[in-house]
N, C-alpha and C positions, 0 to 999 in steps of 0.2 A: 443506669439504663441497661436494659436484658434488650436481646435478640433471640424473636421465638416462633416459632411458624402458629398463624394466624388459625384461628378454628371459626366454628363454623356462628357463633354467636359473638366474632369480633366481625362480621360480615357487613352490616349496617353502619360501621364506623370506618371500617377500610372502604366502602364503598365511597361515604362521606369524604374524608380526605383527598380521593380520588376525583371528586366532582369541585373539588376547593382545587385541586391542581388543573382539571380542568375550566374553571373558568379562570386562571392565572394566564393560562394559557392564551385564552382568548383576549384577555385584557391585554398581554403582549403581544398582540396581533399575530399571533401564529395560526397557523393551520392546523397545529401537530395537534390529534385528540378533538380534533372536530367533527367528525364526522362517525357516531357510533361506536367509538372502540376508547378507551377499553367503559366497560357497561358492567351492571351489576352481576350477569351471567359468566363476564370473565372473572370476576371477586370469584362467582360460586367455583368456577370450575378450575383457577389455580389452589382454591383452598383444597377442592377434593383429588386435584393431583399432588399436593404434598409442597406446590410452588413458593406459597403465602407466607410472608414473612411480617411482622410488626415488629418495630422500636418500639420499645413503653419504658415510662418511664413514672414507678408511682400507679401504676393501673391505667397508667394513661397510653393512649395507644397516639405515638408521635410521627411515626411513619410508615411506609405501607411499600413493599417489593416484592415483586415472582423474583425469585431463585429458583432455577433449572439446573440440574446436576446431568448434562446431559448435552447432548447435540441439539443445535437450532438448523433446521432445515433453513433458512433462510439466510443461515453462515455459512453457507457451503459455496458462494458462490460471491467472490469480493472484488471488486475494482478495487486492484490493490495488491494485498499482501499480508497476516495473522503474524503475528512474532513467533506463534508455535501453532505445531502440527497435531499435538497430541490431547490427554481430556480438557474440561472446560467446563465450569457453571456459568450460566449467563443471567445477565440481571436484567429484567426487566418491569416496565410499570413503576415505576420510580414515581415516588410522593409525599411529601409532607406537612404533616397537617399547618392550617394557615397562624393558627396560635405559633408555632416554632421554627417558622422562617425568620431569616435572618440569623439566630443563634449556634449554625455549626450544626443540626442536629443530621443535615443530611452526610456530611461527613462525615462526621461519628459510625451514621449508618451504614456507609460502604467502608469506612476501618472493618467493623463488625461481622461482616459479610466478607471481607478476607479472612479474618482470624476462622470464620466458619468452616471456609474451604481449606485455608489452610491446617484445620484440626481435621476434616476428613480426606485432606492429601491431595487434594485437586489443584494443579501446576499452575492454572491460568483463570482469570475472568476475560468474558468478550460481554461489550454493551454496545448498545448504539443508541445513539439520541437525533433529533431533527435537527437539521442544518442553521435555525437560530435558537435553539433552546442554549442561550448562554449561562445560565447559570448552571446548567449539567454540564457542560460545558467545560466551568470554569471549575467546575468541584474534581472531575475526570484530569484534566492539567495538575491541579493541583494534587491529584494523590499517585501521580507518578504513570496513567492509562496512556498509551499511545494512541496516537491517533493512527491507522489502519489502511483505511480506504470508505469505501461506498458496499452497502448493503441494498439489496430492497425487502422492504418488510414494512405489509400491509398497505400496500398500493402505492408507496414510495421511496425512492432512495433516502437512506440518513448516512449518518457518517457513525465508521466503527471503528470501537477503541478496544484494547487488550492488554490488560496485564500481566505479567510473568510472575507469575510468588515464587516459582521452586526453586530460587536460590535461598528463599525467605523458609520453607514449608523445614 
């Protein structure tokens, strides 16, 4: 499996995967991603900021994430606490395709997304997921993310986690 920023003719498949996350969504009666966001303009406009990222695996495109190398105005402000002060890519729009759940592939994908930042030297990840997305959740636990505090981002609080590499980097 490669880790590779998404162009503009994997746009129709990352969009798809993204509509297979959202109706998982809703089959788990959540909220999160109901109401308009993210949509296929947000595909377009992470791929034309450099955001867009795919797992593939074989030509196949397994999962689908914005990487931001950069400040989230919306972390600027935490019920809480950040484990660090200094830079940060953050990951968001997390999803994968429904052929490849259950297999690990989204954990793979955030291994992958460390190894990234930590080959271009960025200390820390910040994400944050909605209050019952347990299986982000449980992938975040499992790959060592703290749990933080409270965000708001996109008309609601979620809970924000943070990883430390730079003892790792």
């Amino acid at each position: 499996m490669i880790l590779r920023k998404a162009t503009i003719s994997d746009k129709e498949t990352v969009w798809e995967i993204l509509q297979q996350a959202i109706a998982q969504r809703k089959r788990d009666g959540s909220d999160q991603w109901q109401h308009g966001y993210p949509n296929a303009e947000t595909v377009q406009d992470d791929i034309e900021n450099d955001y867009a990222y795919v797992l593939v695996d074989q030509q196949e495109i397994l999962a689908y994430a914005a990487l931001i190398f950069g400040e989230e105005p919306a972390y600027q402000e935490i019920k809480g606490k950040w484990l660090s002060e200094g830079d940060y890519a953050v990951v968001h729009r997390v999803a994968t395709s429904d052929a490849s759940k259950g297999k690990g592939v989204a954990t793979h994908f955030f291994k992958m997304i460390e190894d990234l930042c930590k080959e271009k030297n960025v200390p820390s990840i910040k994400v944050d997921t909605n209050f019952d997305n347990v299986p982000m959740m449980k992938i975040l636990d499992k790959l060592g993310y703290s749990y933080c505090g409270e965000i708001f981002f996109i008309g609601a609080f979620r809970r924000a986690y943070e990883k430390v590499l730079s003892e790792e980097i």
